[in-house]
C-alpha positions in Angstrom: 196.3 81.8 123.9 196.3 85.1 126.0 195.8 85.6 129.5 193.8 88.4 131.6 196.0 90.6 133.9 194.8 93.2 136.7 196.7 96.1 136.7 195.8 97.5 140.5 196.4 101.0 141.5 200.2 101.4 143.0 200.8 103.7 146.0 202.8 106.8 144.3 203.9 108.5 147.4 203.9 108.1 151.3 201.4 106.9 152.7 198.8 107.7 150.3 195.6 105.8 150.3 193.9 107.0 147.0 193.9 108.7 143.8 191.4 109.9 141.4 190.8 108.8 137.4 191.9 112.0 135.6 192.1 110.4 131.6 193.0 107.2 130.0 196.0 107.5 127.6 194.7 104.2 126.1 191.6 102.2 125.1 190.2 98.8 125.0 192.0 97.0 122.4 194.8 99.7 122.3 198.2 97.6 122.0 201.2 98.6 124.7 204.7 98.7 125.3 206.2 98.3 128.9 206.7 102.0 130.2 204.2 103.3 128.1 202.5 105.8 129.7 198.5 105.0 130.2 196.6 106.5 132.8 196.8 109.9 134.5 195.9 110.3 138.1 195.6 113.0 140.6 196.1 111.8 144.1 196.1 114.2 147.1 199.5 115.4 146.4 200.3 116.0 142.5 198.9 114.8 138.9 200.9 111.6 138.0 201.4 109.7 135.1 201.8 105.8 135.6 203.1 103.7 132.8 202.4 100.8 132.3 204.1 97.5 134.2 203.4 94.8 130.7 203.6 94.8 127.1 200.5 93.5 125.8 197.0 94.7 124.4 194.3 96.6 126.9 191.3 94.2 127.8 189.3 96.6 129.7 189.0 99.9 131.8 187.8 99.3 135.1 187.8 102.6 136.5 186.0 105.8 134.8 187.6 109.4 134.4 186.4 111.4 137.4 186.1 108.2 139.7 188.0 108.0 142.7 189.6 104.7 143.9 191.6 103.3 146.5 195.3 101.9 146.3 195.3 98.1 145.6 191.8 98.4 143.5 192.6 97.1 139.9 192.0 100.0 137.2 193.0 98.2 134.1 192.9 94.8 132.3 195.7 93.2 130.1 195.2 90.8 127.7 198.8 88.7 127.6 200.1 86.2 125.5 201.1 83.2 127.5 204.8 83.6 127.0 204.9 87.3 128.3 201.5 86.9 131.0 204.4 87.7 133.7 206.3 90.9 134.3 209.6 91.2 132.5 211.3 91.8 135.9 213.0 88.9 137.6 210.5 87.2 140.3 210.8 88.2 143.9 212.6 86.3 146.3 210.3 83.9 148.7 207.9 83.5 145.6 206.9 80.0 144.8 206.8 80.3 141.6 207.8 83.8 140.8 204.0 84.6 139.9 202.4 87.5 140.8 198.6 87.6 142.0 196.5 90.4 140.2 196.1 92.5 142.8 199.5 92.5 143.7 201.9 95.7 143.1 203.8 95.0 139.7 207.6 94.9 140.6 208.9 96.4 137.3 206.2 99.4 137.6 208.5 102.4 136.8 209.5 104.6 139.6 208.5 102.4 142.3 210.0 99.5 144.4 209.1 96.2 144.2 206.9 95.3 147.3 207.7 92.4 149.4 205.5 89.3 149.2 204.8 89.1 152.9 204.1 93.3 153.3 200.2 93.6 154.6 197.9 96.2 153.4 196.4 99.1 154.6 193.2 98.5 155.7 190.8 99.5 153.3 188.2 102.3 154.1 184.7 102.5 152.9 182.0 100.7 151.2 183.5 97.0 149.6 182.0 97.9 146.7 184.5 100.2 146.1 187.3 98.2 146.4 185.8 94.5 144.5 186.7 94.1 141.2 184.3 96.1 139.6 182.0 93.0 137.8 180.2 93.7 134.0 176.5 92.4 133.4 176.9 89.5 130.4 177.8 90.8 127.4 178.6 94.6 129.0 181.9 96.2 128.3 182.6 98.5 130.8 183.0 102.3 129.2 186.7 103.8 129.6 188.4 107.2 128.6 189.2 107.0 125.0 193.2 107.7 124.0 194.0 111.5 123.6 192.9 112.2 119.9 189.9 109.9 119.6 186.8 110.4 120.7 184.6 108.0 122.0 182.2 107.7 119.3 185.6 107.4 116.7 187.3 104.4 118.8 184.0 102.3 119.2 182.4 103.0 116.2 179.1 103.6 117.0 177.0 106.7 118.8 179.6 107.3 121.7 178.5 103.9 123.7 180.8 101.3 123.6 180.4 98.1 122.0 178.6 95.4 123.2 177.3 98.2 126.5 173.8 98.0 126.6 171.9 101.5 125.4 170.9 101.7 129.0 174.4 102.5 130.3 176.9 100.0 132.1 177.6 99.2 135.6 180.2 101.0 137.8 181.6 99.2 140.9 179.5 96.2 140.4 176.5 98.4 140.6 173.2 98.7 138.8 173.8 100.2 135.6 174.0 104.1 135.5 171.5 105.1 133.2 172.1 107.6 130.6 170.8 111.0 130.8 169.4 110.8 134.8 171.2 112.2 137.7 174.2 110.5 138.8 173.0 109.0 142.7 174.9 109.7 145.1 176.8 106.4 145.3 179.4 107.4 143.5 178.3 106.3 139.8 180.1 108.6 137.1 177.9 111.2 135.1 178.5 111.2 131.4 180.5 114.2 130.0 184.0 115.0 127.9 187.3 115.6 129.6 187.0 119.0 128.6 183.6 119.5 130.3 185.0 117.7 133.8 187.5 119.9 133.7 185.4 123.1 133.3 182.8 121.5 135.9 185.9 121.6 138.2 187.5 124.6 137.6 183.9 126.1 138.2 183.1 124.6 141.6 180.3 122.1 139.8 179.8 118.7 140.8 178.6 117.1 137.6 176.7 114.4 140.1 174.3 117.0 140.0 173.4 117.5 136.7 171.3 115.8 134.0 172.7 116.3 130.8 170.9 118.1 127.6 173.4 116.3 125.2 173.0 113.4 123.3 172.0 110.5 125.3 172.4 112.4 128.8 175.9 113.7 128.2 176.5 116.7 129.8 177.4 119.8 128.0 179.6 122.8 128.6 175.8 124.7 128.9 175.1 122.5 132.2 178.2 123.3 133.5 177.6 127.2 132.8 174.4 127.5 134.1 174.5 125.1 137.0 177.9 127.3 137.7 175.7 130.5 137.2 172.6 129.3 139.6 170.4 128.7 136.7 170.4 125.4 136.4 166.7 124.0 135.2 164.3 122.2 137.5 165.1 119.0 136.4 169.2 119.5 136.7 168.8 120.7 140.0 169.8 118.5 143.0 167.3 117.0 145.1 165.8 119.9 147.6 167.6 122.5 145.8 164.3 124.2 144.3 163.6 126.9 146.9 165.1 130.3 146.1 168.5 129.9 147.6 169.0 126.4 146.8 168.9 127.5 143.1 171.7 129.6 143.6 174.2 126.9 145.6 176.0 124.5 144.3 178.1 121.4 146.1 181.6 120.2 145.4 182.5 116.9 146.8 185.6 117.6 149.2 188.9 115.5 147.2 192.2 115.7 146.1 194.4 118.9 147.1 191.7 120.1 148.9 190.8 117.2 150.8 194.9 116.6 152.0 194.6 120.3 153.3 191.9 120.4 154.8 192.9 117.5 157.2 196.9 118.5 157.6 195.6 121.9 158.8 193.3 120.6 161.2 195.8 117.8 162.7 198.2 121.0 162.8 195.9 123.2 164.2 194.9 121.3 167.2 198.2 119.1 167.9 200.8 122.1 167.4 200.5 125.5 170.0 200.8 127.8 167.6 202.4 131.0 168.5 202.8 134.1 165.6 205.0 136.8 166.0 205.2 139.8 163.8 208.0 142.2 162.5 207.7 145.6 159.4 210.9 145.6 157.8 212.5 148.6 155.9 213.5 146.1 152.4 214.5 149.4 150.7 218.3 148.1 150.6 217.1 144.6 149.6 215.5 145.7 146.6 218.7 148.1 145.9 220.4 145.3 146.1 218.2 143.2 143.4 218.3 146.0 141.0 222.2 145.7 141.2 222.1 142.1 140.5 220.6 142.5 137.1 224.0 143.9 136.0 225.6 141.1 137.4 227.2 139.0 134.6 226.2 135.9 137.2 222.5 136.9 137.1 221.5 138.1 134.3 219.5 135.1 133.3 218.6 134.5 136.5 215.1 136.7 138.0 215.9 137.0 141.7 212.6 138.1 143.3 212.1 139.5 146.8 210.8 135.7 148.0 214.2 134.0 146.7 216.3 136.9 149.2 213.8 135.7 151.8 214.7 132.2 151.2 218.1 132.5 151.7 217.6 134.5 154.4 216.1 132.2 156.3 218.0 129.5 155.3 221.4 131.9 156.9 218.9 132.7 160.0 218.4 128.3 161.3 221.9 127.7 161.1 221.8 130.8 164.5 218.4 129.2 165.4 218.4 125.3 164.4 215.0 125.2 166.9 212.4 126.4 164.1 214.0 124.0 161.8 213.5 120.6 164.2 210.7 118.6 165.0 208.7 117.1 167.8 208.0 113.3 167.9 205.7 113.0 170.3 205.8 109.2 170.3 209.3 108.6 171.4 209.2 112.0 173.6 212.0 113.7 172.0 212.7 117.1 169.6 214.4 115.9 166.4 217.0 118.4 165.4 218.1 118.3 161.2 221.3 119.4 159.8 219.7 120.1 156.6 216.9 122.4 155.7 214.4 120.9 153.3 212.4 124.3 152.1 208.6 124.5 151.8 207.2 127.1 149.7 203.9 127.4 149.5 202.2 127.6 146.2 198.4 128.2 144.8 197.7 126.2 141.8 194.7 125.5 140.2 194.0 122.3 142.4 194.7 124.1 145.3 197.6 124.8 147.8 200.5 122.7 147.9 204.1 122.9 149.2 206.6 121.5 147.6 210.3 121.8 148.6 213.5 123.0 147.9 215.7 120.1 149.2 219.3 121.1 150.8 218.2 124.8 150.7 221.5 125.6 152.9 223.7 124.2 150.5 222.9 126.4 147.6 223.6 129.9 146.8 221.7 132.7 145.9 221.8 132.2 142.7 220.9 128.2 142.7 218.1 129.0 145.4 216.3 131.5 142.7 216.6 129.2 139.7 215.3 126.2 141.9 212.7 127.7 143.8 211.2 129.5 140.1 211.2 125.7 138.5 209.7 124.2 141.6 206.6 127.4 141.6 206.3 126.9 137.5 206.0 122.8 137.6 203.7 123.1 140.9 201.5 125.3 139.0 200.9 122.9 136.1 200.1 120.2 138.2 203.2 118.1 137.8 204.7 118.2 140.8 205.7 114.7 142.2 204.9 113.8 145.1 208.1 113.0 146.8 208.6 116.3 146.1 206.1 117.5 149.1 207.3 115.3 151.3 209.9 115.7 154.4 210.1 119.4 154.5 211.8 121.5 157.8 210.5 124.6 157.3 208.3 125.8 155.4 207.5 130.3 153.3 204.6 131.2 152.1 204.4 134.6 149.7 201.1 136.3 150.4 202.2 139.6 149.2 201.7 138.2 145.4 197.8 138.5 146.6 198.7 142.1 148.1 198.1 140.9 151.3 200.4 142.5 154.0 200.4 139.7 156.6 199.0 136.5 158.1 199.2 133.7 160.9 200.2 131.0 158.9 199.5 127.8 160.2 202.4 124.8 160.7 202.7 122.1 157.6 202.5 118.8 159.8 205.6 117.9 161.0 207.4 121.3 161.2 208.1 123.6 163.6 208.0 127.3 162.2 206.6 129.0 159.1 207.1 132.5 157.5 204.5 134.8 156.1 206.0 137.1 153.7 204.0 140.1 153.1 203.5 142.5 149.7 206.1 145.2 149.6 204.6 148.9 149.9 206.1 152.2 149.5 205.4 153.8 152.8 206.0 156.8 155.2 209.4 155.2 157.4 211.2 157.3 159.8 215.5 157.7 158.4 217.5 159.6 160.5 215.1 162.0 162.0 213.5 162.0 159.1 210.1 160.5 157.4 210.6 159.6 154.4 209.2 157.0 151.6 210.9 153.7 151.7 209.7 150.2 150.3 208.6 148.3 153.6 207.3 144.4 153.9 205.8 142.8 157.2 207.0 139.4 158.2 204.6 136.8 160.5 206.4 133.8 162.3 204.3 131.0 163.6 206.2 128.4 165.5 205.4 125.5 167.4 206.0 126.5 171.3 206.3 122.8 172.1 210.0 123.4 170.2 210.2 127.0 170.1 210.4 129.4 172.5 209.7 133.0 172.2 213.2 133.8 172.5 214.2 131.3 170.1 211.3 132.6 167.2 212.1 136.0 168.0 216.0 136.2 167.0 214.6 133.9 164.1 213.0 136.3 163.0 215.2 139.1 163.4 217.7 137.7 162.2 215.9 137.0 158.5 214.8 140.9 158.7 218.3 142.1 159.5 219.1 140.6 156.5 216.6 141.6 154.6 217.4 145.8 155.4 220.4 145.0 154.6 221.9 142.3 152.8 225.0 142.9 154.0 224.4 141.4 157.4 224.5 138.2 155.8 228.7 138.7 155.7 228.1 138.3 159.8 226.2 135.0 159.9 
């Protein structure tokens, strides 16, 4: 005898609501170990990986690649035997029995907690649909991502539909059943295309809700994507009211993901925080000296120490004069919270968008430690594995826009923080040296600081402190 499991979505960070379908690791009938990886996901944070909480055989995939669901919302069906239907880990206390409900959080889910029988949920947002159980029409099988290596058409043995589906299509949410080869509505019903495609469609801007595909059986092809990306999109993959001349050269991306969490920390930031920016050009002619000496170093030379990593450290020497830029307003209990510890943001473009991940106990490590940690935090940030208690909690927070050539900025606050640093491209330039113009490598620096917690006098020996330092690294020796 077996038993049927819901596996629902777990909350993989703080406070997050939900997380997006990237690819299945497994299939229907696909047997399991506890642990096992099985599902990718990008929330609003990071990419994760969640393993999975049984050992047992996959019944059913009841979310799509591409679909977006909220925490709590099952994504996956076990089939158990009866002697190992419950987790593995021991029950938790107050439990009756020691039995878990389906669309309760597994307590031996790797990486996270087990959650306490009488916690309530979040309120859930949006349609209901999108939180039921998603239900299959008699005799449907729901279509889920095929394991890495197979394609679809491989695993089910048949023409890429899965067995027992209708040819129509199946249902998605409990909904009518998508039909193959039509344009997606916008209810949020997944189009047909291969991992590789969705992942061209959104690394091109396209939203594949769009589009009607020209493959077999509707599937949409990396030709859609192309010309839908170019503006030449046929008549019938064109979206509703999109024929005119300038329609047929826009396209719409639904707002998700990295994007989405930015958009709405910079407006909260924006128009909660007073934002005040302050500028300072700083002769970094000694700082760069001072880099190319490193290199000789026997303690650094495996170790790149760029311009940003001196700035870092910089900055880090510069709260301990100023602890202001480094504390926090809590408006709620009416009082500035000041932190003996600086938790470094550095702000980092990837290919899902911006995020900020930090350096934790930035104070405590040297120059050295600081350049090693802050070149794997940029690397694993821009693959997309960043975790996302690593973007959480930060101080303070640097963002290089001189990589983009850009000389300065008026960065706005992350949520939560009271100052951050623009740190400008480095350009030979005319400088005045004893009477005396001559070229020198100069940089521009742009402070923007709450002015709830800091005051102008605060920010400005904030900031000249860090651009003492950087002219001359020797200043440090003072702080």
């Amino acid at each position: 005898m077996s038993q049927l499991k819901h596996f629902p979505l777990p909350d993989v960070g703080e406070g997050l609501t939900e997380a997006e379908i990237l690819n299945w690791r497994v299939g229907p009938g696909d047997a399991v170990e506890l642990n096992q990886t099985i599902v990718e996901i990008e929330t609003a944070k990071a990419s994760v990986e969640l393993p999975s909480p049984y050992a047992g055989r996959v019944g059913e995939l009841l979310a799509q690649p591409g679909q977006t669901v909220e925490v709590g919302t099952p994504i996956l069906a076990f089939e158990l035997d009866d002697q190992r239907a419950e987790p593995e880990a021991s029950p938790e206390p107050g439990g009756e029995s020691g039995e878990q409900g389906d669309d309760e959080q597994v307590a031996n889910l790797v990486g996270y907690g087990p959650r306490s029988s009488s916690a309530k949920r979040r309120p859930r947002k949006g349609n209901a649909t999108t939180t039921s159980t998603p239900q299959r029409e008699p005799g449907a099988a729901e279509g889920g991502g095929p394991s890495e290596g197979d394609s679809p058409a491989k695993r089910n043995g048949t023409n890429g539909t899965p067995k027992g589906a209708p040819a129509g299509g199946t249902a998605v949410n409990g909904s009518a059943p998508f039909r193959q080869g039509a344009s997606a509505p916008s209810g949020g019903q997944v189009p047909l295309a291969k991992p590789p495609v969705r992942k061209l469609a959104k690394d091109r801007g396209v939203d594949l809700r769009s589009l009607s595909g020209s493959g077999s059986e509707g599937i949409i092809t990396r030709e859609d994507v192309e010309r839908a990306a170019a503006g030449t999109e046929s008549p019938a993959s064109a979206p509703a009211g999109d024929s005119g001349p300038s329609g047929a050269r826009e396209h719409r991306a639904p707002v998700k993901g990295v994007r989405k969490a930015t958009a709405q920390a910079m407006v909260d930031s924006a128009f909660t925080a007073p934002h005040v920016t302050e500028f300072l050009t700083v002769d970094v002619t000694p700082m760069m000296e001072f880099r190319q000496r490193l290199k000789t170093h026997p303690d650094f030379r495996d170790v790149k120490v760029t311009p940003l990593a001196v700035a870092a450290r910089a900055m880090c020497l510069a709260v301990a004069r100023t602890p202001d830029v480094n504390a926090t307003w809590d408006g709620e209990a009416g009082e500035i919270v000041y932190k003996d510890y600086v938790h470094l943001g550095v702000a980092a473009a990837t290919d899902r968008g911006l995020v900020v991940p930090k350096v934790r106990d930035a104070e405590a490590k040297s120059l050295r430690e600081l350049a090693v940690a802050l070149d794997e935090l940029t690397n694993t940030a821009r693959e997309g594995r960043t975790p996302p208690e690593a973007m959480t909690n930060g101080t303070i927070t640097i963002t290089n826009v001189g990589v983009f050539g850009v000389d300065t900025g008026t960065p706005i606050l992350n949520p939560g923080e009271s100052a951050i640093l623009a740190f400008g491209a480095i350009r030979e330039m005319p400088w005045v040296v004893d009477g005396q113009v001559v070229p020198r490598q100069v940089c521009q620096l742009a402070l923007s600081f709450d002015h709830r917690v800091v005051d102008g006098q605060q920010g400005s020996r904030f900031l000249a402190d860090v651009g003492a330092i950087l002219s001359d690294p020797g200043m440090a020796l003072t702080f």
